[in-house]
C-alpha positions in Angstrom: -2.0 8.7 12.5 -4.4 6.7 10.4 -7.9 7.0 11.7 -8.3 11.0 12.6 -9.2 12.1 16.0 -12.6 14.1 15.3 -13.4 10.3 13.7 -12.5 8.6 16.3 -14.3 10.5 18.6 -17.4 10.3 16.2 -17.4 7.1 14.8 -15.9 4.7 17.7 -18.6 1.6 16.7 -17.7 2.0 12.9 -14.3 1.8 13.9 -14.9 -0.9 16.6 -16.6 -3.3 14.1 -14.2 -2.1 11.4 -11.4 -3.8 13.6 -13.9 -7.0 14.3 -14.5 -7.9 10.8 -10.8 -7.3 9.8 -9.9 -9.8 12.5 -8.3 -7.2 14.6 -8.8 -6.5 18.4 -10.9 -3.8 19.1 -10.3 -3.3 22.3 -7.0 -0.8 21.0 -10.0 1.3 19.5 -11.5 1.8 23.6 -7.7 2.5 24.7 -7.6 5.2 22.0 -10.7 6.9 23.4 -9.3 6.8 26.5 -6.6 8.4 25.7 -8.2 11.2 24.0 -10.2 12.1 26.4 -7.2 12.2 28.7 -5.4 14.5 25.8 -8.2 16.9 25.4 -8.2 17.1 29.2 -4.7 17.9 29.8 -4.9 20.0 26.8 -7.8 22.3 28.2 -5.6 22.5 31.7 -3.0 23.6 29.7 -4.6 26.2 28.0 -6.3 27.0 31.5 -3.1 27.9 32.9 -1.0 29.4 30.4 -4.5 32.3 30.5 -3.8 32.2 34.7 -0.2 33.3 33.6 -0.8 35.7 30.9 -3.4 37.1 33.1 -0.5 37.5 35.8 2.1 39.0 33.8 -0.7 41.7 32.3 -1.2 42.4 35.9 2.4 42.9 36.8 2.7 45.6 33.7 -0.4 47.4 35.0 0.3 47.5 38.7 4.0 48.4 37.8 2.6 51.4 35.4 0.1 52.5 38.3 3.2 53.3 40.7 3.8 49.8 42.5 7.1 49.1 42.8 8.7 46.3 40.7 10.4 44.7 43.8 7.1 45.4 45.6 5.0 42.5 47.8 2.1 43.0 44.8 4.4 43.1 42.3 6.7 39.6 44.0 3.5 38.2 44.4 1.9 38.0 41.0 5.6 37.1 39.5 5.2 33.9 41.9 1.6 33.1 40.9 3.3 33.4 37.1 6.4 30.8 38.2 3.7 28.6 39.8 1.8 28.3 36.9 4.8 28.1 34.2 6.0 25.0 36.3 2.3 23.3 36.3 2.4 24.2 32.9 6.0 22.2 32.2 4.9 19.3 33.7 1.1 19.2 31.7 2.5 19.6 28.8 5.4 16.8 29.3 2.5 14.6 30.3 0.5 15.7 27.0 3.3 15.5 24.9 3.9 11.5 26.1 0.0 11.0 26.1 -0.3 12.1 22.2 3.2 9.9 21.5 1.3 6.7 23.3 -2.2 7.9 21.0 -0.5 8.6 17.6 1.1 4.6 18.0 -2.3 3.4 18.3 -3.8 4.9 16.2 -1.7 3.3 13.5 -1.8 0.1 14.5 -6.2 0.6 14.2 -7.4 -0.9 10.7 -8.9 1.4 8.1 -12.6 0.4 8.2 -14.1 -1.6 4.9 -16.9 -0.1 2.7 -20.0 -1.2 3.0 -20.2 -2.9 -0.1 -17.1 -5.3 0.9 -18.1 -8.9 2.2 -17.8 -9.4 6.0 -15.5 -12.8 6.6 -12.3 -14.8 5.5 -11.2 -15.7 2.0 -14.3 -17.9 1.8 -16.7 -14.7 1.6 -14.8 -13.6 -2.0 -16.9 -12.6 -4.3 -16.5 -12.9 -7.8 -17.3 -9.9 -10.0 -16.2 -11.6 -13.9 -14.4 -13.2 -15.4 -13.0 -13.5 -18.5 -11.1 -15.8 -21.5 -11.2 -19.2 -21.9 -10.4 -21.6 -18.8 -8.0 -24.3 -20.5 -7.9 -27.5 -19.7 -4.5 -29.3 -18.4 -4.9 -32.3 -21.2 -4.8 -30.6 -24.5 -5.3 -31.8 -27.8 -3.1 -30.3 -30.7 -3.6 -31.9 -34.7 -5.5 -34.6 -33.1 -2.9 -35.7 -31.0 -3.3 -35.5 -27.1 -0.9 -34.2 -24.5 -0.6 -32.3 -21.0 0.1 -28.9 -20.4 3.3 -28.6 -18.0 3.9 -26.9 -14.9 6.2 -23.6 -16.0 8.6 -24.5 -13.9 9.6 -27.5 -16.3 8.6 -25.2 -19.5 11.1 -23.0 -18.3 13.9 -25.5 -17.7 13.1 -27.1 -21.0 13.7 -23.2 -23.2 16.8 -22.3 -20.4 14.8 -19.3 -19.4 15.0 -19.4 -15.5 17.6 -20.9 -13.7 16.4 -21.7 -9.8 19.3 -23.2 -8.6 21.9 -21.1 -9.3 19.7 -18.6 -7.9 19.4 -20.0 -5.0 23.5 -20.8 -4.8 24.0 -17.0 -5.1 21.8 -15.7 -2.9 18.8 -18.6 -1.4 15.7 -19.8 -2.2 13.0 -17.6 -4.0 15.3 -15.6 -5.8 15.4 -17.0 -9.1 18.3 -16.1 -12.3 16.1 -15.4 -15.5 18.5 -16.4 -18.4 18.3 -16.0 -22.5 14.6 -15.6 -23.6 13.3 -15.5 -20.0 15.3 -12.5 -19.2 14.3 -11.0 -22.5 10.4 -12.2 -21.7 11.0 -10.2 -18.2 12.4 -6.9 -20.2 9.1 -6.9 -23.0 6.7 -7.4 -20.1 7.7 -4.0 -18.4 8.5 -2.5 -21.5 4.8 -3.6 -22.3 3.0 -2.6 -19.6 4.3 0.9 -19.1 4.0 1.7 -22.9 0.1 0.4 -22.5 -0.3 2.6 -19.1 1.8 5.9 -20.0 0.8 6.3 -24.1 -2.7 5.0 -23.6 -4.5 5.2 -19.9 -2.6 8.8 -19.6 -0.4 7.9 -16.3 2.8 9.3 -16.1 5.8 7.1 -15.7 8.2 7.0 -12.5 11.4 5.2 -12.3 12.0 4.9 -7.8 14.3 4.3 -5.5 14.8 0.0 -4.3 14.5 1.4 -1.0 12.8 3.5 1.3 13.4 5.1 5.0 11.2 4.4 7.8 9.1 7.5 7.3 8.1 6.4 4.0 7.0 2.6 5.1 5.1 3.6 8.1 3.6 5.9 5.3 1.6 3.6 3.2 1.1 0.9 6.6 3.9 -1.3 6.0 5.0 -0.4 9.4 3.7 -1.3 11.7 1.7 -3.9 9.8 3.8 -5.3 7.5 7.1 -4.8 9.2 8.1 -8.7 9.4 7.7 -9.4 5.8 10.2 -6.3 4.7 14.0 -6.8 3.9 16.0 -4.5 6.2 18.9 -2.3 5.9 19.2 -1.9 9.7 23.0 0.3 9.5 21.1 2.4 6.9 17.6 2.3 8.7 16.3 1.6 5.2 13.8 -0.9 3.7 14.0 -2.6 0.5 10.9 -1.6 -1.3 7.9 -4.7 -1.2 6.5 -2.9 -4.1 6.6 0.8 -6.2 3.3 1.7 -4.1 6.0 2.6 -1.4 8.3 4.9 -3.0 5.6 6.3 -5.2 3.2 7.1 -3.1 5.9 9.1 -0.7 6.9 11.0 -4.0 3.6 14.0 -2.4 4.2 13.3 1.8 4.0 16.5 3.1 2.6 18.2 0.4 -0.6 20.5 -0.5 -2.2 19.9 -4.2 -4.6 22.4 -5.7 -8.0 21.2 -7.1 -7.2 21.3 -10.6 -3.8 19.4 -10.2 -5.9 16.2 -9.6 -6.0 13.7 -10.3 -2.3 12.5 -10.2 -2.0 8.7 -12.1 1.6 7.3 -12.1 2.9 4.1 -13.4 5.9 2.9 -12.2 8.5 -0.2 -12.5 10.2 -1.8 -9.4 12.1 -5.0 -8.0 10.0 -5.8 -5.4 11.5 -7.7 -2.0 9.2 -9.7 0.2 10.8 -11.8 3.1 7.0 -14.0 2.8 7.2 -14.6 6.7 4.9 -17.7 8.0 5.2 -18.8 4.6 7.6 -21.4 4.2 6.6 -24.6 2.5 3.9 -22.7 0.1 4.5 -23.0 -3.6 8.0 -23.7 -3.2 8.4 -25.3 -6.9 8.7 -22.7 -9.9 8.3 -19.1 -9.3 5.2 -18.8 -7.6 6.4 -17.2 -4.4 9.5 -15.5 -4.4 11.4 -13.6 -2.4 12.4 -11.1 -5.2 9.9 -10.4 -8.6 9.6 -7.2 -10.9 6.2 -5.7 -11.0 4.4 -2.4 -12.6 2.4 -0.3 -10.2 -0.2 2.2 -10.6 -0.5 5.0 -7.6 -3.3 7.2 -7.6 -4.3 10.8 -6.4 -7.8 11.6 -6.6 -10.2 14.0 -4.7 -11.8 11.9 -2.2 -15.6 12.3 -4.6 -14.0 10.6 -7.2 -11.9 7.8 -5.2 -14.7 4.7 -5.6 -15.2 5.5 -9.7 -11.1 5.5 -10.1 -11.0 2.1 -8.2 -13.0 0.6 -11.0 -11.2 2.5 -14.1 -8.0 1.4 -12.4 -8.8 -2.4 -12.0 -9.9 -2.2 -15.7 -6.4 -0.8 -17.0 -5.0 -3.9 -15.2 -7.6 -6.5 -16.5 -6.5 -4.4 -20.3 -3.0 -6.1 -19.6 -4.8 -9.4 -19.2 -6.7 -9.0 -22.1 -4.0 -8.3 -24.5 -2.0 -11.0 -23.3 -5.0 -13.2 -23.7 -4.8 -14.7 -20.2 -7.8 -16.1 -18.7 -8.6 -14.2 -15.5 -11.5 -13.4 -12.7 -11.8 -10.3 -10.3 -12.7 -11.0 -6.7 -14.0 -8.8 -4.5 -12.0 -9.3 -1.2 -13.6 -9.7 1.9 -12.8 -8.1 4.8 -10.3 -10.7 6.6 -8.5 -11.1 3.4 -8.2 -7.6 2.1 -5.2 -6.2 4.4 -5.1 -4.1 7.6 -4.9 -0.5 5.5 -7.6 -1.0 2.3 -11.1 0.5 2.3 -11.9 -2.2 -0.7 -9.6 -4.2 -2.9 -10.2 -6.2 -6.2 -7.6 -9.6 -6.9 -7.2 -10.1 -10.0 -6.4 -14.0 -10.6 -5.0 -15.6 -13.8 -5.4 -19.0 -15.0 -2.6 -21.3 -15.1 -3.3 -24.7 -16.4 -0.2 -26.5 -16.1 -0.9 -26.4 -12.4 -4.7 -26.0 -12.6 -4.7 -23.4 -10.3 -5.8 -19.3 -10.5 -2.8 -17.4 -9.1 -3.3 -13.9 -8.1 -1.1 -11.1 -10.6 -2.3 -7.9 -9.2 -4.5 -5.9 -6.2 -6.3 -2.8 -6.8 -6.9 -1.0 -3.4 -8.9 1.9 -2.9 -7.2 3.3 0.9 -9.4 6.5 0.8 -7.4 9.1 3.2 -5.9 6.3 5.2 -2.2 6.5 3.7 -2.7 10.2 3.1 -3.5 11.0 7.1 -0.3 9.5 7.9 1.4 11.2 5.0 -0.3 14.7 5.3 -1.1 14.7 1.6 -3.8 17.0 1.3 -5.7 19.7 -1.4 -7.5 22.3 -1.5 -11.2 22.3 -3.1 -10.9 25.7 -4.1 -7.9 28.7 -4.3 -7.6 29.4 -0.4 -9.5 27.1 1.0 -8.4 25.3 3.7 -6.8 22.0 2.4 -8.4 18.3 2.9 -6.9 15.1 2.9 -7.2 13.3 -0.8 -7.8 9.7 -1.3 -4.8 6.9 -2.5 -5.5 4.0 -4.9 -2.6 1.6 -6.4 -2.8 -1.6 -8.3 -0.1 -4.2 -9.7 -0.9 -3.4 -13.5 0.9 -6.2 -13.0 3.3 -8.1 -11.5 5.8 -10.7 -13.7 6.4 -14.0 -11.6 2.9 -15.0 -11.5 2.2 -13.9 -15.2 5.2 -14.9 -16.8 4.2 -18.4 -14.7 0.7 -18.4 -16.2 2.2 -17.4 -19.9 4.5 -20.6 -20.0 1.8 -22.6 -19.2 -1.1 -21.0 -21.7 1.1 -20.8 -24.7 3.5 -23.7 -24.5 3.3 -26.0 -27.0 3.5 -30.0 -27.4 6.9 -29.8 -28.4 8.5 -27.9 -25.6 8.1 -24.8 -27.5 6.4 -21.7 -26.2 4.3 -19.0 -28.4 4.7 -15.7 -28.0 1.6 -13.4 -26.8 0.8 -11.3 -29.7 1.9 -7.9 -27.8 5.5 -8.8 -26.7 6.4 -10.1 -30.3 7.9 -6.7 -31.2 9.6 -6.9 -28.0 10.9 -10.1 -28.0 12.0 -9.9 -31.6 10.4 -12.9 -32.9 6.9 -15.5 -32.1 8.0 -18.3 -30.7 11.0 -19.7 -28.2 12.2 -23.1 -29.0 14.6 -25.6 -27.7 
């Protein structure tokens, strides 16, 4: 489950509206309630009877130890009121058992409520928190002479670094071949990123599994929310991973953490595989929506105190990667009907590309607070021997390649065809600049 019973029962109008402004029905919130009154009910029968019984099989042991006779009408009698009751008490708890199954499958499918803070409304009602760099213009002027910055898809073609079609020959569209210096460009962006996030923001690097098991999807509220836009293994019953928050964040289901273990802060490299569902037709030149991109992740641990300041440290070691690259980008504050069924508050972080003239969105930073963790029993305990409480989860793309290899081929190309390297991947890349 997702949204916790003693919640439910005390917050059903929080919940409600938390449904209404996420553009959910809350109707599923009222069948919930239902429900758990009808648990608590059969529950307290239950519990009724199995004293009725108890009481009857103390009864036999005294009458039987004051002289009645074991085969005696007393005796015969009590053992029948014990039968009676062990059969009323089979059949409760079947029907508790099926009532808590129908309630634990709807109370997944109930949206994690937004802050306060988070903008009620469609993408419209974004907020923009900064920005930052310089917004280039698409007609440039280099040594006086004037010219217009390319799409990357034909920057790319021009330097033979991504090669669309015989992607799409091996396996379909959206699954692009990066060749030469584009596969190289791919390799120093990871290398890149994970070097920034493990030697210098402190997070500890994990290499995960391409794919997951069910338990693990319906974990972080890919299932049942995202379920159509996963690739399937269905003879395996495995899921090809739609990003490291998956894998990463499974690495503690089931676990208990103590106090001074958090927080955790991992940063982890992954193919990512995103079937884009109701999407067809959208950016379909270049590499702007794909079916298949690398990206590094961030997954987060903290005690659930310290959840909202982590949110903003951890969108600032993503905008770092930004920086360095010297990509122009804003944060947006997502409102509530764009942020996703499972987030609490989420920051986009949107890079300039100019070739297009459009800001294309490189990373989310999610705050769920103990939404993922309910369904993954993740919990930790304030204090040695305490009893443990659930923590809060954060991730954020810190960040993912398509989009910002996209907006690097179109910030640094040159008149010439050529393309500058960013300062930071030089040593990576070997060398400044790819030419024709």
């Amino acid at each position: 489950m997702s949204i916790g019973l003693a919640r439910l029962r005390e917050e059903p109008e929080r919940i409600r509206q938390g449904a209404i402004d996420k553009g959910e029905d809350p109707s599923i919130v009222d069948v919930a309630l239902t429900l758990e009154g009808k648990r608590r009910q059969l529950l307290g029968d239950s519990e009724s009877l199995k004293a009725e019984r108890n009481a009857a099989s103390r009864q036999i042991g005294e009458a039987i130890h004051a002289g009645a006779a074991p085969a005696g009408p007393e005796v015969a009698a009590l053992r029948q009121a014990s039968v009676e009751a062990g059969a009323k008490i089979e059949k409760i708890d079947a029907e508790l058992a099926e009532t808590e199954s129908q309630l634990e499958e709807l109370l997944l499918r109930i949206p994690n409520p937004a802050d306060p803070d988070v903008p009620v409304g469609d993408a419209s009602a974004n907020r923009t928190v900064r920005t930052w760099g310089e917004i280039l213009p698409k007609e440039a002027k280099s040594d006086g002479v004037a010219w217009t910055r390319r799409p990357h898809w034909e920057v790319a073609e021009g330097l033979r670094m991504i090669d669309l079609e015989r992607g799409a020959k091996i396996t379909g569209s959206g699954f692009p071949v990066y060749t030469g210096p584009g596969s190289r460009l791919q390799r120093a962006l990871i290398d890149f990123m994970l070097d920034v996030h493990t030697t210098e923001h402190g997070m500890t690097e994990i290499w995960p599994p391409a794919l997951v098991n069910a338990a693990s999807a319906r974990g972080t509220g890919q299932i049942p929310d995202k379920e159509d836009l996963m690739y399937v293994v269905p003879r395996d019953d495995l899921y090809l991973v739609p990003t490291a928050e998956v894998p990463v964040t499974n690495l503690h289901r089931d676990e208990i953490f103590e106090a001074d273990q958090l927080p955790i802060r991992y940063a982890a490299y992954s193919p990512c595989f995103r079937r884009e569902a109701g999407a067809a037709g959208k950016d379909t030149r270049g590499i702007l929506r794909v079916h298949q991109f690398d990206k590094v992740e961030m997954v987060f641990f903290e005690k659930p105190e310290a959840s909202a300041e982590a949110l903003e440290w951890l969108t600032g070691r993503a905008e770092v990667i930004l920086q360095r690259l010297g990509l122009a980008y804003r944060v947006l504050l997502m409102a509530t009907k764009d942020m996703g069924f499972v987030q609490a508050k989420k920051y986009d972080l949107e890079v300039w590309a100019p070739g297009v003239e459009r800001w294309l969105e490189v990373s989310s930073c999610s705050n769920f607070r103990d939404y993922q963790a309910r369904r993954m029993a993740i919990r930790y305990r304030p204090e040695p021997g305490a009893k443990p409480e659930l923590v809060h989860t954060l991730n954020g793309s810190g960040l993912a390649l398509a989009r910002t290899v996209a907006a690097i081929l179109e910030t640094y190309q040159g008149a010439d065809g050529s393309l500058l390297v960013p300062e930071p991947l030089r040593p990576y890349m070997r060398g400044d600049r790819i030419e024709k």
